[in-house]
Structures are given as C-alpha cells and as structure tokens.
C-alpha positions as a Markdown table, in Angstrom:
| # | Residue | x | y | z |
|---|---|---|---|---|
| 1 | Unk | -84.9 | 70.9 | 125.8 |
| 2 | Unk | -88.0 | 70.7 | 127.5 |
| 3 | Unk | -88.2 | 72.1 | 131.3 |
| 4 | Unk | -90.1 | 69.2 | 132.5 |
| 5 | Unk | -87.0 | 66.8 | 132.0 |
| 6 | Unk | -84.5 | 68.6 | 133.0 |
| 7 | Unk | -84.7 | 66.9 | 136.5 |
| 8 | Unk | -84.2 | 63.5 | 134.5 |
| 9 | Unk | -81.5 | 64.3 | 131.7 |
| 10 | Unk | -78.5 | 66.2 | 131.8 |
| 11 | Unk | -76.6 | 66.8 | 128.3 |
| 12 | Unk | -73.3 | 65.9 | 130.0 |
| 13 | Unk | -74.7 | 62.6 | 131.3 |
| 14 | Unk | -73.8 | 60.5 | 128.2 |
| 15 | Unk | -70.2 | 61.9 | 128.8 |
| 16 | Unk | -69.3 | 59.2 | 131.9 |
| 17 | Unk | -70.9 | 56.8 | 129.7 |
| 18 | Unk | -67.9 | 54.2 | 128.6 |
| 19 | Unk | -67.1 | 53.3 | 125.5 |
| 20 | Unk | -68.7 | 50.3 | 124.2 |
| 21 | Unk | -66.5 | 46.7 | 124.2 |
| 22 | Unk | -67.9 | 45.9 | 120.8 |
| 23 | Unk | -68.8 | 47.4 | 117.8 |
| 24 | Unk | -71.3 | 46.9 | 115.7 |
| 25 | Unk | -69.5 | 44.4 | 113.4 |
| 26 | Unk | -68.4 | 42.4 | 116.3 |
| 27 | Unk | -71.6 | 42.2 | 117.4 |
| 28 | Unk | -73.6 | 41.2 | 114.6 |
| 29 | Unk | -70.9 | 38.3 | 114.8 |
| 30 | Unk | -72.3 | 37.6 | 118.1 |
| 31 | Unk | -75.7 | 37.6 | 117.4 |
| 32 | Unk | -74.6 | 34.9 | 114.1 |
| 33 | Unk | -73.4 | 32.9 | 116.2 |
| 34 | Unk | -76.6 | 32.7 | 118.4 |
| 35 | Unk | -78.6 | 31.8 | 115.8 |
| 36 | Unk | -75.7 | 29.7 | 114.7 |
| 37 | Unk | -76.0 | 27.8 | 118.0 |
| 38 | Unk | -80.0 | 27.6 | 117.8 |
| 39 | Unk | -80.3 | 26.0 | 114.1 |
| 40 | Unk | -77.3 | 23.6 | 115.8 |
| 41 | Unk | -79.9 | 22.5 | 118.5 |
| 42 | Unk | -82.9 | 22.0 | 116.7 |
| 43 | Unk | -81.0 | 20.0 | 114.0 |
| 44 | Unk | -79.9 | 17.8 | 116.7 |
| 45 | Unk | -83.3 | 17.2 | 118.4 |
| 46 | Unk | -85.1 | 16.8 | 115.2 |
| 47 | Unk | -82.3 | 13.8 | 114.6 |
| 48 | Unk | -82.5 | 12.6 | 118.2 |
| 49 | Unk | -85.2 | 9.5 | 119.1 |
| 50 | Unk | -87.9 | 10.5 | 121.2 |
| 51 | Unk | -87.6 | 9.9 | 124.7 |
| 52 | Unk | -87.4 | 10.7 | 127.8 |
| 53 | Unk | -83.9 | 11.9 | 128.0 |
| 54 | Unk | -84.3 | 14.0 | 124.6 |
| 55 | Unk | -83.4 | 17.2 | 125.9 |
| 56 | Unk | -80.3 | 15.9 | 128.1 |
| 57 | Unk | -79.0 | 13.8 | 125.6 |
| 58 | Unk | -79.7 | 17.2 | 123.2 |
| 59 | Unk | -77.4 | 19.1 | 125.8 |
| 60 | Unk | -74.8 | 16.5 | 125.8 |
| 61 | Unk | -74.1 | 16.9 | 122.2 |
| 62 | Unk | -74.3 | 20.7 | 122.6 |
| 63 | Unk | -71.3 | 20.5 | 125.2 |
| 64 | Unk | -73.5 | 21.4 | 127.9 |
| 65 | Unk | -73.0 | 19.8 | 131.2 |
| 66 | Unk | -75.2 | 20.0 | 134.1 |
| 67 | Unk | -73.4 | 22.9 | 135.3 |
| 68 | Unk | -74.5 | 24.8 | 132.7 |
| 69 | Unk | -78.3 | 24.5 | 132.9 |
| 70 | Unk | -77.8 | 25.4 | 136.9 |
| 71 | Unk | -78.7 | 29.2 | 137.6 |
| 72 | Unk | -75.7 | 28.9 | 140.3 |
| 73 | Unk | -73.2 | 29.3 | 137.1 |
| 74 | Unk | -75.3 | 32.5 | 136.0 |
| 75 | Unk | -73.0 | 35.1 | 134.8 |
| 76 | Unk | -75.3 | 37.9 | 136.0 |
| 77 | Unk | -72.5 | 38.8 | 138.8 |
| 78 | Unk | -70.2 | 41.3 | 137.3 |
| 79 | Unk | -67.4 | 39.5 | 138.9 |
| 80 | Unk | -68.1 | 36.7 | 137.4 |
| 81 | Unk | -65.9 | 38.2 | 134.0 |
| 82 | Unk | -62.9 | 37.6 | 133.6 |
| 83 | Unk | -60.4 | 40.4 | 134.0 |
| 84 | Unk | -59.6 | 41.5 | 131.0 |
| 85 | Unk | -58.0 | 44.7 | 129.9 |
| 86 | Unk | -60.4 | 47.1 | 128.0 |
| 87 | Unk | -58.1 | 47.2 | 125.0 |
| 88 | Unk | -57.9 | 43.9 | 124.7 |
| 89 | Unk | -61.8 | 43.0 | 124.8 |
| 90 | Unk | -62.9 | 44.4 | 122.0 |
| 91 | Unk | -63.6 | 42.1 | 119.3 |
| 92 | Unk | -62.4 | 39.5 | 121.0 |
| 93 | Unk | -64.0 | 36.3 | 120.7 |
| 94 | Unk | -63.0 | 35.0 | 123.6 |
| 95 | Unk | -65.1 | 37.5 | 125.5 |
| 96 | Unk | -68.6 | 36.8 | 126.6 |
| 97 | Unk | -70.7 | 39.8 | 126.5 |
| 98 | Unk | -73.5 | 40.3 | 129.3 |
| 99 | Unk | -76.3 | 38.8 | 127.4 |
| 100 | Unk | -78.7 | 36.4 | 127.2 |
| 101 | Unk | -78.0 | 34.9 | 123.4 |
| 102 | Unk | -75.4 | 32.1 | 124.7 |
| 103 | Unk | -77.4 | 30.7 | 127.5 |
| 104 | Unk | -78.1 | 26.9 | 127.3 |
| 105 | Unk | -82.0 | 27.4 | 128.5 |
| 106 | Unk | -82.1 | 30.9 | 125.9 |
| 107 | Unk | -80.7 | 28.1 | 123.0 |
| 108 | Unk | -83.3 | 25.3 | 123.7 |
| 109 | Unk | -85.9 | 27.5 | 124.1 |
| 110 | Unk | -85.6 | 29.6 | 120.8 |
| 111 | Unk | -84.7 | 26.1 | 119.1 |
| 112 | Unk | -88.0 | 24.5 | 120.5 |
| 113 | Unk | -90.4 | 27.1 | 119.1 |
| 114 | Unk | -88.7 | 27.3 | 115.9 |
| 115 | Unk | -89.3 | 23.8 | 115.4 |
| 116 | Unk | -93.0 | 24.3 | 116.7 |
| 117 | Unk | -93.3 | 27.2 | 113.9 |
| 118 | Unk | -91.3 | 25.2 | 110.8 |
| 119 | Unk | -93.6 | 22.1 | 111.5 |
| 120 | Unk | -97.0 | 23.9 | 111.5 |
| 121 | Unk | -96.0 | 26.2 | 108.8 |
| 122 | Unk | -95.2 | 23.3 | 107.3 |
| 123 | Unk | -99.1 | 22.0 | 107.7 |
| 124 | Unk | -100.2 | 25.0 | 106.4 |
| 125 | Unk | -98.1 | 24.8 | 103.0 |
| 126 | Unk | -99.5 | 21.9 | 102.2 |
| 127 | Unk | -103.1 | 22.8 | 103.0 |
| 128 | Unk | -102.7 | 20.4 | 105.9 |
| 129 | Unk | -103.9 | 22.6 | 108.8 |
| 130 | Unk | -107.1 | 23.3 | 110.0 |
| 131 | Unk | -109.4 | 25.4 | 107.7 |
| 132 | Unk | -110.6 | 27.7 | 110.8 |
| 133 | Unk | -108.1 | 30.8 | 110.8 |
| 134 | Unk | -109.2 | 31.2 | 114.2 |
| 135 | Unk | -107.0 | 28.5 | 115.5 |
| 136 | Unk | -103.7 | 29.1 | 113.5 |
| 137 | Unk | -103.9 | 32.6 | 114.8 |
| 138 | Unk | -104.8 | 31.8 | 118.3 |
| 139 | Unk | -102.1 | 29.2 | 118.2 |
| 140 | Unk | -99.7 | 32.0 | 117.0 |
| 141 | Unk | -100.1 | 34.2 | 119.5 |
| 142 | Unk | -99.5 | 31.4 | 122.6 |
| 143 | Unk | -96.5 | 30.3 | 120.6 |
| 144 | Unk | -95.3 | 34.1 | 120.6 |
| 145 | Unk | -96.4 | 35.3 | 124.3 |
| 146 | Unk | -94.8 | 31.7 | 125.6 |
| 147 | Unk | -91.3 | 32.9 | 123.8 |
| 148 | Unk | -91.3 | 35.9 | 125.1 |
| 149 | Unk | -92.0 | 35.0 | 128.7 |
| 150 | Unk | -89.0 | 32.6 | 127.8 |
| 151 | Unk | -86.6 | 35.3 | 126.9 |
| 152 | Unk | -87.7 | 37.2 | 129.9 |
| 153 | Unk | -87.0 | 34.8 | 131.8 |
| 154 | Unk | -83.8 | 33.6 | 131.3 |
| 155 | Unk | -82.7 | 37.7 | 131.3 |
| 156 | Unk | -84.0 | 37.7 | 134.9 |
| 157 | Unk | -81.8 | 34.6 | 135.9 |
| 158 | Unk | -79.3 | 36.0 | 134.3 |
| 159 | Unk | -79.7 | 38.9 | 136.3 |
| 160 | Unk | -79.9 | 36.9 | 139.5 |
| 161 | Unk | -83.6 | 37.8 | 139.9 |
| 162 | Unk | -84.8 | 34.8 | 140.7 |
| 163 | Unk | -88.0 | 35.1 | 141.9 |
| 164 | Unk | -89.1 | 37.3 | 138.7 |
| 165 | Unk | -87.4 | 34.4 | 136.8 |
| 166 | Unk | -90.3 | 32.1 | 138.4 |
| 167 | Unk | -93.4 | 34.5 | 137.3 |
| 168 | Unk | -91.9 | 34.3 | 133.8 |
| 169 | Unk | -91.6 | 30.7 | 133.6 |
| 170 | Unk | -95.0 | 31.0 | 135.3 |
| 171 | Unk | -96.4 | 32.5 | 132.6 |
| 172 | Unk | -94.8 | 30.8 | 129.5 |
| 173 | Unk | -96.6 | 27.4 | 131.2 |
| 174 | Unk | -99.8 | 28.8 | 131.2 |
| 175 | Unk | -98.9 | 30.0 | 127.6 |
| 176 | Unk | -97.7 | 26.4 | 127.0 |
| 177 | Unk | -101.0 | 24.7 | 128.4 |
| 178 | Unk | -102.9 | 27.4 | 126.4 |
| 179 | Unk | -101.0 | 25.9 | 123.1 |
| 180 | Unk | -101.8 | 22.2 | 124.3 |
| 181 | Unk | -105.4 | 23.6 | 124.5 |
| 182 | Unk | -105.7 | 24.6 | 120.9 |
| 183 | Unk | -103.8 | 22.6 | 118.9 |
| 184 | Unk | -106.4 | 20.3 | 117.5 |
| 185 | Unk | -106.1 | 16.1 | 118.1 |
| 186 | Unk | -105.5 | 14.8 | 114.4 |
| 187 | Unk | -108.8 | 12.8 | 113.2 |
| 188 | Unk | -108.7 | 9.4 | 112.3 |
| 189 | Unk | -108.3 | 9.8 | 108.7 |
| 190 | Unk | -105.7 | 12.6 | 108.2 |
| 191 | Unk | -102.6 | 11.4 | 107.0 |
| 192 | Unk | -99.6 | 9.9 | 108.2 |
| 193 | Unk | -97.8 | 13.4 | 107.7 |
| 194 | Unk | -99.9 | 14.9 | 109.8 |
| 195 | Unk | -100.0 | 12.5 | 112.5 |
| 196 | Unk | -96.4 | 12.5 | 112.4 |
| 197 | Unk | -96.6 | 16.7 | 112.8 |
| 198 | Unk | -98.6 | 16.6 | 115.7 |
| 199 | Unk | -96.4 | 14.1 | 117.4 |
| 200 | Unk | -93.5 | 16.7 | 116.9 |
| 201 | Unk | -95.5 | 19.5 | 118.1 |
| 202 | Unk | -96.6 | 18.1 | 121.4 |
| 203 | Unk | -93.1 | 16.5 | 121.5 |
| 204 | Unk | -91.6 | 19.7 | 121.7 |
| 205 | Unk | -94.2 | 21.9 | 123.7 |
| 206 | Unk | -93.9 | 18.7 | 126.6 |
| 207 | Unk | -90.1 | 19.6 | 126.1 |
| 208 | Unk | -90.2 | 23.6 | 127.2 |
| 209 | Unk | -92.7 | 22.5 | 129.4 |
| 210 | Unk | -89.9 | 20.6 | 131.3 |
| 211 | Unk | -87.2 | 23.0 | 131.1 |
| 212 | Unk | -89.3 | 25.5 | 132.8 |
| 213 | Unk | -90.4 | 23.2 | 135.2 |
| 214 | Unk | -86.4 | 22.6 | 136.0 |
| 215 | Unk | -85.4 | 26.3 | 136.3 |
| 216 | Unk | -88.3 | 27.3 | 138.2 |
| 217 | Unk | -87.1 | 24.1 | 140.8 |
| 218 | Unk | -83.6 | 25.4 | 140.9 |
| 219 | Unk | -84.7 | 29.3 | 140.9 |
| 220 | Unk | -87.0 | 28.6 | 143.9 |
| 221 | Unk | -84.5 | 26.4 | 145.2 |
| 222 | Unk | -81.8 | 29.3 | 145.3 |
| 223 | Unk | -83.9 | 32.4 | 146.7 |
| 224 | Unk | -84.5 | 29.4 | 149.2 |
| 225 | Unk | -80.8 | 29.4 | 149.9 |
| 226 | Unk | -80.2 | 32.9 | 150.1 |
| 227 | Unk | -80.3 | 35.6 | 153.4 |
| 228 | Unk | -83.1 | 37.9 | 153.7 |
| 229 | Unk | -83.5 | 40.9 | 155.2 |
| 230 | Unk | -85.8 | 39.2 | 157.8 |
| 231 | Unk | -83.2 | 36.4 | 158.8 |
C-alpha cells in the first residue's frame, strides 16, 4: 500500500467493522418495497381530485398521520430503534433499517417526479411535446437536480441536520421555479390531451413545492427549539 495513506487506512480497520444486519437478499426486499410504496402513492394521487388537500388526503390513504410528516418522529437518533437482539434482526421485516427509502416526505417526493416524468414522456411519445430539444433537456435536468436535492434532504432530516435539511429544500425550490420557468403554457389550439398534461404537471410541481415549504417550516421551527452553544 501506498505510504501516503497509511495515516488514513489501517488493514486491520475493517476488522471492528460489525457484521451487517441484512444481506443482500433482504435488502433488495427492502428496496422492493420502496418502490413498492412509491408506485402505491402516485396511483393514489393520479386517482385523487385535485384540490387543495390532495397531498393530505394522499397521506391519509397511505397510513400516514401527521406525526409522520413531523421531523420530531425522525429516526435519525440511534435510540430511537428498538432493542432488538442482533440475531434476531436479520432479515427481519419487522426491522427498519437506517435509511431514507420508508420516509413519508422520501415516498411523495420520488412519487411526484415520477408522475412529472411518465406524463411528459408521455407528450413526447405521441409527438406532443415541444419540437425545441432545448426545452425537454433543460426541463430534464431541473426535474433531476430538484430530486436530488429532495433525497438529500430528507437524508439530512433524517440525520437530525436540520439546518442542511433547509439549504436542500432550498435548492430543490429554486429547481422547482426553474421547472415552472420552462415548461411551456399550452397554446390555444393544442389538444385536450395536452391541456390536460400540463394541468398534471403544474399540479404536481405546486405539490413538492408545498412539501418543501412544510419541512423547511418544521426544520427551522426545530433548530429554533433547540440549545446552542451560545445559550
């Protein structure tokens, strides 16, 4: 091994490491289930009326409660598992691993911009969108950095960090706005389908839009809350 690292890696490190809680079958479960869970929610929003409540009433049939869009039910505490014996947690499905993939705001998220892709793909199957590849590719890449920020997000709430949290969700509504901003207004004469496409994609960018808006309230309302080195 190079000299230079040997400051930062010792071959016996990896030896304290402990065994992981899953393997990779139970895991790819896991991450089924996710996506499971995220084809669940957009099925229901597609179905549910547009209005004002769409996203609570979304949550409702999901099983969420209030409780479980608050960051003060966060898991990122380690105590916050339950004590379970290491034999016992392995494969179990009635262990939640420390990750984001269950996480109400992680689920609408991912469910919303997979309903912005499907709908616009959609457009361009039939010829539909606009004939500038300028847009469709600029459109793309606000859809993608919005997601991300999304993910990263919701990994920093979960990780108590609730201030990073904010810059995130920050970012993914300037990447929203940016989205707003290039998605063209459908012209008089296009038809009804693609009326109705827009409708859906504004809809639904309006929607993350306002989940961000409510976890950047709570998130600023908790590091509020909390002591500081200062006090």
């Amino acid at each position: 091994m190079n000299d230079d690292f040997s400051d930062f890696y010792d071959d016996n490190d990896w030896e304290d490491v402990p065994e992981p809680v899953w393997k990779e079958f139970d895991w790819q479960r896991y991450l089924n289930e996710s996506d499971g869970e995220i084809e669940r929610f957009v099925q229901l929003y597609v179905g549910a009326k547009p209005s004002y409540d769409r996203l609570d009433q979304v949550a409702r049939h999901m099983g969420w409660d209030s409780g479980d869009w608050s960051i003060e039910d966060s898991s990122f505490a380690a105590e916050s598992q339950p004590d379970i014996p290491e034999s016992e947690k392995r494969g179990s499905s009635d262990f939640d691993p420390f990750t984001v993939h269950q996480h109400p705001v992680f689920l609408a998220t991912r469910g919303l911009y997979l309903i912005i892709r499907r709908e616009w793909e959609s457009l361009l199957n039939a010829g539909l969108a606009p004939t500038d590849p300028q847009i469709s590719w600029m459109l793309g890449r606000t859809l993608h950095e919005g997601e991300l920020a999304a993910i990263l997000a919701t990994q920093a709430v979960e990780m108590g960090d609730v201030e990073l949290a904010v810059c995130h969700f920050k970012a993914m509504l300037c990447e929203i706005n940016r989205s707003l901003s290039i998605l063209p207004e459908p012209e008089g004469g296009r038809s009804r389908k693609v009326r109705a496409i827009d409708r859906i994609l504004r809809g639904a960018l309006f929607d993350l839009r306002e989940i961000a808006l409510r976890v950047i309230y709570e998130c600023r309302d908790e590091a509020r809350r909390r002591p500081t080195d200062r006090e």
